[in-house]
BALOBA-1460 file (C-alpha; in Angstrom, 3 decimals):
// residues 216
<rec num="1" residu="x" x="-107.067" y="-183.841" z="71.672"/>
<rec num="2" residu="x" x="-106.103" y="-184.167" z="67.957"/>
<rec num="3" residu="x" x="-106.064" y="-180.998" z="65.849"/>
<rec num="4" residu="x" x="-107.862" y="-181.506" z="62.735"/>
<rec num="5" residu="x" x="-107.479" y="-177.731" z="61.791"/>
<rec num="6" residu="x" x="-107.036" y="-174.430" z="63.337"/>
<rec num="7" residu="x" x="-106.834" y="-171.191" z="61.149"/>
<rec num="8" residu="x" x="-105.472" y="-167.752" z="62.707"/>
<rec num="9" residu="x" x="-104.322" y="-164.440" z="60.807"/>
<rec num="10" residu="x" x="-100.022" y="-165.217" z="60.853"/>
<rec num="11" residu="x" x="-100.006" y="-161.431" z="61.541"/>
<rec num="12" residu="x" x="-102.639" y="-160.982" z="64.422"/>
<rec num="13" residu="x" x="-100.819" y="-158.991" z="66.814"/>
<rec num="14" residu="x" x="-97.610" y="-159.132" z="65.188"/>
<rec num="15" residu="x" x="-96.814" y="-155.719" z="66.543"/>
<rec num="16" residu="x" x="-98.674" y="-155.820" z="70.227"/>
<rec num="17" residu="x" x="-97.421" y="-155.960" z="73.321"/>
<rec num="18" residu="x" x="-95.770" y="-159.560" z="74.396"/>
<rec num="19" residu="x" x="-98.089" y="-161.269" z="76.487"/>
<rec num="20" residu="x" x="-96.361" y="-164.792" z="77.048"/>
<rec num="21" residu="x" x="-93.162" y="-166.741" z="76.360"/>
<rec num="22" residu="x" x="-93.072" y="-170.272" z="75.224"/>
<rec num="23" residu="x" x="-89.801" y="-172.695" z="75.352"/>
<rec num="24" residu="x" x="-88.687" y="-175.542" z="73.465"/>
<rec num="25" residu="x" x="-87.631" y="-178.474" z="76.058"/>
<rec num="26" residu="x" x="-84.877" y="-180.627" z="74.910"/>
<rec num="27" residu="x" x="-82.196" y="-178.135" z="73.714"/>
<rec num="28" residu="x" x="-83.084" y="-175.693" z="75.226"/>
<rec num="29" residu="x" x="-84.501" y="-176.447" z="79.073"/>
<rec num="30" residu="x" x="-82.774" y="-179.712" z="79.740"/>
<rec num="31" residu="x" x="-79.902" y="-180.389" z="77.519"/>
<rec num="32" residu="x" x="-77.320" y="-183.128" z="77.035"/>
<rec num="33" residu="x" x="-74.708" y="-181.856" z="78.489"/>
<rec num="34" residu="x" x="-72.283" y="-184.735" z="79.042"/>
<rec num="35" residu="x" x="-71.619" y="-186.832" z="75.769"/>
<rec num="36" residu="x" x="-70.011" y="-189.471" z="77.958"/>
<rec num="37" residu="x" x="-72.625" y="-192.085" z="77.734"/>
<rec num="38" residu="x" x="-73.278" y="-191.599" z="73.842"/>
<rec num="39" residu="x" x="-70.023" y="-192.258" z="73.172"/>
<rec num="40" residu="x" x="-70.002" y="-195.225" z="75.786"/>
<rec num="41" residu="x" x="-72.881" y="-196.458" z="73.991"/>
<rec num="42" residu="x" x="-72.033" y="-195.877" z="70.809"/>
<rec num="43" residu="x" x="-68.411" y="-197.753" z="70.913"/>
<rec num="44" residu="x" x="-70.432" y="-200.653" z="72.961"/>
<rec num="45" residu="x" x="-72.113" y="-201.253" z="69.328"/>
<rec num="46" residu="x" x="-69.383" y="-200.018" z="66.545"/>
<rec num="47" residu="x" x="-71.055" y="-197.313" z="65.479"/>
<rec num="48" residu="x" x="-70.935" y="-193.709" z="65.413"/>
<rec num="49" residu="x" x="-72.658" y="-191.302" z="67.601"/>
<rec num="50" residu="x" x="-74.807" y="-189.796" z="64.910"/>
<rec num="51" residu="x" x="-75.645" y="-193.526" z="63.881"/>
<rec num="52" residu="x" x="-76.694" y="-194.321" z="67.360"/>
<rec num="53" residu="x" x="-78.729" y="-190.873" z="67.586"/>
<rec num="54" residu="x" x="-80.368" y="-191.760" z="64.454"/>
<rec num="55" residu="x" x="-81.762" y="-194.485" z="65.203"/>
<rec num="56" residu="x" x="-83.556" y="-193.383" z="68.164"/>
<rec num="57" residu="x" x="-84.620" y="-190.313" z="66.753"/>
<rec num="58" residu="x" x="-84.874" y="-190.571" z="63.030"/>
<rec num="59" residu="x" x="-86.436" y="-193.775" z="62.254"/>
<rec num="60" residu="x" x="-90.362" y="-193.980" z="60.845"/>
<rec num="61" residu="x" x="-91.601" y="-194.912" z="64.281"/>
<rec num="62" residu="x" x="-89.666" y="-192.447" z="66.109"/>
<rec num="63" residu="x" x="-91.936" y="-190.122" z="63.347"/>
<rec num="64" residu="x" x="-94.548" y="-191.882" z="64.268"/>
<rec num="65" residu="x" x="-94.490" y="-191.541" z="68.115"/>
<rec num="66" residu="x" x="-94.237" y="-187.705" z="67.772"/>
<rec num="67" residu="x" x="-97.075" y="-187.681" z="66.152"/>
<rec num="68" residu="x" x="-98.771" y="-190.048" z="69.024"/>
<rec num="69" residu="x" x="-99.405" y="-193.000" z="67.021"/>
<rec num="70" residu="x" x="-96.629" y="-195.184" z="68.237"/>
<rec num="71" residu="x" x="-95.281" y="-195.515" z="71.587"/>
<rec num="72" residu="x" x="-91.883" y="-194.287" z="73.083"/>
<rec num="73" residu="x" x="-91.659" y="-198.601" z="73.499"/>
<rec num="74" residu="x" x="-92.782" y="-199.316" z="70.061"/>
<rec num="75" residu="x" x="-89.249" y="-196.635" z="69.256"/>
<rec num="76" residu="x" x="-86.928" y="-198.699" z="71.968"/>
<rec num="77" residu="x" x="-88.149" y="-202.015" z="70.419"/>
<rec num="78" residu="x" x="-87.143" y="-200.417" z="66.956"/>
<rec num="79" residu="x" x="-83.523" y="-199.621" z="68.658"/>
<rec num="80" residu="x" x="-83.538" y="-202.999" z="70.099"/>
<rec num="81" residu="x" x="-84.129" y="-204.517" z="66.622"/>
<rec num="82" residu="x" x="-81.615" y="-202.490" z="64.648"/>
<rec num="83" residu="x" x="-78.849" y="-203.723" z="67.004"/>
<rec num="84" residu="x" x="-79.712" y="-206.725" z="68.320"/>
<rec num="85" residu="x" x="-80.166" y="-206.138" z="71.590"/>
<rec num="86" residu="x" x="-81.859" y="-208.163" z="74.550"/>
<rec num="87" residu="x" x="-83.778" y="-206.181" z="77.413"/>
<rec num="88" residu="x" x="-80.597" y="-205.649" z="79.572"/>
<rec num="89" residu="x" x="-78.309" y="-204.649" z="76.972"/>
<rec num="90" residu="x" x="-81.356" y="-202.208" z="75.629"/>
<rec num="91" residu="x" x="-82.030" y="-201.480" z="79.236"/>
<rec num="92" residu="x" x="-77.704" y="-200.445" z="79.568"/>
<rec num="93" residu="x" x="-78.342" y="-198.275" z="76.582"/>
<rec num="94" residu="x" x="-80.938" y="-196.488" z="77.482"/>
<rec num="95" residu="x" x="-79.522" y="-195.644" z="81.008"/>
<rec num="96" residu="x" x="-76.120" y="-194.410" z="78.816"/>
<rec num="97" residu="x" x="-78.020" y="-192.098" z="76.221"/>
<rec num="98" residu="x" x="-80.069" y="-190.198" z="78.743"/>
<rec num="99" residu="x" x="-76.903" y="-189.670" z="81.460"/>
<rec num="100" residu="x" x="-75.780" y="-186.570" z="80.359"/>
<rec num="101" residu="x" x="-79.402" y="-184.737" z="80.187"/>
<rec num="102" residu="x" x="-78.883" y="-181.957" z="82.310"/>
<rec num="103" residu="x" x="-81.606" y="-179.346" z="83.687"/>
<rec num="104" residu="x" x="-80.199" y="-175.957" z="82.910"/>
<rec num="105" residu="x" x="-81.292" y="-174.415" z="86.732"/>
<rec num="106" residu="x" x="-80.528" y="-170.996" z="85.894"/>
<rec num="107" residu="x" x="-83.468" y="-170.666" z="82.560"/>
<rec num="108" residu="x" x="-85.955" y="-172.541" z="84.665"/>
<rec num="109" residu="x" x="-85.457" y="-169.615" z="87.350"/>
<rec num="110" residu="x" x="-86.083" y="-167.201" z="84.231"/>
<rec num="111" residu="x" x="-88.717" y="-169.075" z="83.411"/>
<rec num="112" residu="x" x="-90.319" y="-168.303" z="86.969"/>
<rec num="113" residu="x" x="-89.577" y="-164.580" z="87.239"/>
<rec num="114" residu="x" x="-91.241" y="-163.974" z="83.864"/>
<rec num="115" residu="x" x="-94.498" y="-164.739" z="86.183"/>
<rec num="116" residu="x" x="-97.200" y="-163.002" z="86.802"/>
<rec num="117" residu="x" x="-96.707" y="-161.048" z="84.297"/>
<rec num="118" residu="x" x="-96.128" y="-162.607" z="81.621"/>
<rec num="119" residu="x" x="-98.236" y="-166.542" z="80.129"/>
<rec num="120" residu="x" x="-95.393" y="-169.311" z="79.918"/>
<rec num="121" residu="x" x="-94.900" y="-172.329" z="78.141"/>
<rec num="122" residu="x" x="-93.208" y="-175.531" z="77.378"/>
<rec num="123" residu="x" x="-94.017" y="-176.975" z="73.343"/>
<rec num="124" residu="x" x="-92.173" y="-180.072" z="72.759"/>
<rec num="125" residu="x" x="-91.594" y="-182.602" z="70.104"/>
<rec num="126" residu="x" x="-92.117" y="-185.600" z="72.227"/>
<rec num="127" residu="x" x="-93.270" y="-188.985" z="72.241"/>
<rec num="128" residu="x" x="-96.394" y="-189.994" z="74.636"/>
<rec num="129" residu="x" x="-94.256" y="-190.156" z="77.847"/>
<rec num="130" residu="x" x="-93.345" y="-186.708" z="77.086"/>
<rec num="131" residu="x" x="-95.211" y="-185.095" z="79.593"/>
<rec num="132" residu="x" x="-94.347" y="-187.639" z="82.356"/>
<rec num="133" residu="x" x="-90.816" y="-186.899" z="81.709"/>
<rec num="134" residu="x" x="-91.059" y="-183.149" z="81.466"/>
<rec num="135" residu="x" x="-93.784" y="-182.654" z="84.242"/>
<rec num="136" residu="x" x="-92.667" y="-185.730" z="86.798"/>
<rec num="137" residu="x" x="-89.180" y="-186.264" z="86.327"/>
<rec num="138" residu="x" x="-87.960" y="-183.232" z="85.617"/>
<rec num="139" residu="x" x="-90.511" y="-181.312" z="87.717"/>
<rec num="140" residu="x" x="-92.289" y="-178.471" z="85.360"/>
<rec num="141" residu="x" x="-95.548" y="-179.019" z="85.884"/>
<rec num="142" residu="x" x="-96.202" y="-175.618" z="88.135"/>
<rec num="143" residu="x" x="-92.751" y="-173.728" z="86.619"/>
<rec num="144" residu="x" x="-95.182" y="-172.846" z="83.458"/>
<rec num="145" residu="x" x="-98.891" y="-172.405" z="82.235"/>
<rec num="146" residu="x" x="-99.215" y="-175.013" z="80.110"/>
<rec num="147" residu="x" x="-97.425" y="-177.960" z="78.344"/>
<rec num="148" residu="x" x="-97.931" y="-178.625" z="74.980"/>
<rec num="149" residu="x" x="-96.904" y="-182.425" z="73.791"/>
<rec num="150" residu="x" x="-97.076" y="-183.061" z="70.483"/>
<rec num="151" residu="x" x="-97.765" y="-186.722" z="70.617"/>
<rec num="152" residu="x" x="-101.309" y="-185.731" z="72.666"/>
<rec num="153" residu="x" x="-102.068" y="-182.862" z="69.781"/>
<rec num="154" residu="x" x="-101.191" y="-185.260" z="66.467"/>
<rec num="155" residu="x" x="-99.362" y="-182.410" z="64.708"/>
<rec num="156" residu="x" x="-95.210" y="-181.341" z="65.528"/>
<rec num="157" residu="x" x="-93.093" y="-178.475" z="64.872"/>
<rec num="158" residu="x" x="-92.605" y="-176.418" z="62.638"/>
<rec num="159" residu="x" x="-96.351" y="-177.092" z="61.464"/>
<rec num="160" residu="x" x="-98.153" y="-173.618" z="61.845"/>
<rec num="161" residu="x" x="-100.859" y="-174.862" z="63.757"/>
<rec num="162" residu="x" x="-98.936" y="-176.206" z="66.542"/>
<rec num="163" residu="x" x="-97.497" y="-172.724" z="67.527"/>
<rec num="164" residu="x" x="-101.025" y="-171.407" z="67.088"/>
<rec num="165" residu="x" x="-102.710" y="-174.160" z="69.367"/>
<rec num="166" residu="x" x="-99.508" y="-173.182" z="71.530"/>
<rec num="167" residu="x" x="-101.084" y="-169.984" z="71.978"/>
<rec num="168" residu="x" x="-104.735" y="-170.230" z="71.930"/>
<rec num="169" residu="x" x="-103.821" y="-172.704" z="74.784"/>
<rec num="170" residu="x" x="-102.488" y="-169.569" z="76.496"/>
<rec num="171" residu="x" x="-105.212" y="-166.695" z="75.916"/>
<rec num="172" residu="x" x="-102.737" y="-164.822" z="73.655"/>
<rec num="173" residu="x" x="-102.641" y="-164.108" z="69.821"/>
<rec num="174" residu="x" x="-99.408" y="-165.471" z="68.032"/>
<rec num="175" residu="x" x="-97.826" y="-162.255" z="67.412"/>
<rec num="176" residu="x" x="-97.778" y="-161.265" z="71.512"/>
<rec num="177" residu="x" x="-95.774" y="-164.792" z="72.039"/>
<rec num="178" residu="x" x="-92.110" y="-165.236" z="71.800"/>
<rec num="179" residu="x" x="-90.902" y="-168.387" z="71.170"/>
<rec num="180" residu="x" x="-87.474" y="-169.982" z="71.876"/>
<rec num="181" residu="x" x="-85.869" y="-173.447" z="70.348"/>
<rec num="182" residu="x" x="-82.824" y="-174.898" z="69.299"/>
<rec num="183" residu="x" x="-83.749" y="-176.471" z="65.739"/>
<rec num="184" residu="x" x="-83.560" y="-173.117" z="63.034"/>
<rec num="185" residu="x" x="-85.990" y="-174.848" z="61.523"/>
<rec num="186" residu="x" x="-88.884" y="-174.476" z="64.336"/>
<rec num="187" residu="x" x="-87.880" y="-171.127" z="64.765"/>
<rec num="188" residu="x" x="-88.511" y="-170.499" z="61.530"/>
<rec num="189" residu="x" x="-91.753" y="-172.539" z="61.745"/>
<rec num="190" residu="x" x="-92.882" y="-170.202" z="64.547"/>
<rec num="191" residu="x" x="-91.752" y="-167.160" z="63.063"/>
<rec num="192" residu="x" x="-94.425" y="-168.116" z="59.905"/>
<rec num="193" residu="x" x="-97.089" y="-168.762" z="62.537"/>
<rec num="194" residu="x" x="-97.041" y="-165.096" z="63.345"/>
<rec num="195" residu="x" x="-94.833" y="-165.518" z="66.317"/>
<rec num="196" residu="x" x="-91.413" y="-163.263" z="67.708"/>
<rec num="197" residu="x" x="-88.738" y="-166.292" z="67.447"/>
<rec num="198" residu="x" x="-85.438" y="-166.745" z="69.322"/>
<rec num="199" residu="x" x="-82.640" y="-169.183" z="68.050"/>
<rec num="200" residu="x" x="-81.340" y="-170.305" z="71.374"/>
<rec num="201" residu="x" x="-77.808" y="-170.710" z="71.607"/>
<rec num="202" residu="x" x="-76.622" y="-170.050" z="75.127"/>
<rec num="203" residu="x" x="-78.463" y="-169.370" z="78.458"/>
<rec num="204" residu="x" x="-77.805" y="-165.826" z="78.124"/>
<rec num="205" residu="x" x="-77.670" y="-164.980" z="74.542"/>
<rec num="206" residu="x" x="-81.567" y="-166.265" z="74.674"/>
<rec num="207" residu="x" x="-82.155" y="-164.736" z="78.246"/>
<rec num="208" residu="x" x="-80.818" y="-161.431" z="76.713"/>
<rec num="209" residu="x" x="-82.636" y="-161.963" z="72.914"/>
<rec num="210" residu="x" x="-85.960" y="-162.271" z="75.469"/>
<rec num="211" residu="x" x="-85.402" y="-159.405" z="77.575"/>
<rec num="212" residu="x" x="-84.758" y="-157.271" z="74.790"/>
<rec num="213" residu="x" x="-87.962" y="-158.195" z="72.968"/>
<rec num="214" residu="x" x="-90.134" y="-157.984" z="76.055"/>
<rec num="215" residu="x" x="-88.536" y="-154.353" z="76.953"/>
<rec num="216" residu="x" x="-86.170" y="-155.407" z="79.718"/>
C-alpha cells in the first residue's frame, strides 16, 4: 500500500494516556556494534569509512529504494559500480559491512514486557527486503504488533504521515504513541506528527525516558 495522503489533528491526544510504543530498527534495535568489518572493508578499497557508508546509504538509488522504487540490488549494483567490483569482491563486502550488526537482547525483552498492555511497533527506513531482514533474520515478526517498512508505504521518516500511518496501523491516535529513534531528525519528525519522542542514546537512558513517560 502506497500512501497518497493521510490527514490527522498533530495534537489529537497529545495529552492522553500512552497507548503504544513504536521503535526505530537500525540504531536503535539492532545496531552495529563492531566497526571491524567497515574498516576491513573500507581499507580493502582506499577509502574512508564515511565514504564507504555513503555510498550504500546516501546515493539517489539508495533514496530511491526507501521509497520502494528501486531494489536493495538495484543499491548493491550502484556500490558495485562506484568501486569496481565483481560479484565476489561485492559479495566480500557485503558480508564485512553487515558483521558487526548486533541485536541488542536486552530492548527486545522490553519490547515484550510492554505487552499486553501496551500496542508495539517497529517503523523503519528500509529498502524492500526490509521486512525479510527484520521479521526472518532477525526474528520480530511476533516480538511487536506491527511492522511498518517504508519501502511498502512510498513515504520515509520524518514525513508526518508516516508516524501517523504508524499509528492508525495500531488503533491509537498520535499523541498516545511514543516513539524512539536514533536520527534527531525523525524524532523531531515524530514529535511534529503529534507524537511523545525519545532520542535514543543508550539501552537504558531510552528504557528509562519510556518508563518515565508511560508512568513506570
Amino acid at each position: 500500500m502506497y500512501i497518497t495522503e493521510y490527514h490527522a489533528d498533530r495534537d489529537a491526544g497529545r495529552s492522553a494516556a500512552i497507548r503504544a510504543v513504536i521503535f526505530d530498527f537500525g540504531g536503535v534495535i539492532v545496531r552495529t556494534e563492531d566497526q571491524a568489518g567497515r574498516l576491513r572493508a573500507a581499507a580493502r578499497l582506499g577509502v574512508s569509512p564515511q565514504e564507504l557508508y555513503a555510498a550504500v546509504f546516501d546515493s539517489a538509488v539508495a533514496a530511491q529504494a526507501t521509497l520502494g522504487q528501486a531494489s536493495a540490488g538495484a543499491v548493491w549494483d550502484h556500490v558495485a559500480r562506484t568501486f569496481g567490483l565483481d560479484a565476489a569482491e561485492l559479495a566480500r563486502l557485503q558480508n564485512d559491512f553487515w558483521a558487526g550488526d548486533r541485536l541488542d537482547e536486552r530492548l527486545v525483552a522490553f519490547i515484550r514486557s510492554l505487552r499486553p498492555a501496551l500496542k508495539t511497533g517497529i517503523l523503519s527506513n528500509a529498502w524492500p527486503d526490509g521486512r525479510r531482514i527484520i521479521a526472518e533474520k532477525f526474528g520480530l515478526a511476533h516480538v511487536v504488533d506491527d511492522i511498518v517498512i517504508s519501502a511498502e508505504v512510498g513515504v520515509a521518516k520524518p514525513d508526518a504521515r508516516i508516524f501517523q500511518l504508524a499509528a492508525a496501523r495500531l488503533g491509537v491516535e498520535p499523541g498516545q504513541v511514543i516513539f524512539v529513534d536514533d536520527f534527531s531528525r525523525n524524532v523531531e519528525g515524530a514529535r511534529a506528527a503529534g507524537m511523545h519522542a525519545v532520542h535514543f542514546k543508550s539501552t537504558d537512558q531510552m528504557i528509562a525516558e519510556v518508563r518515565a513517560l508511560i508512568g513506570g
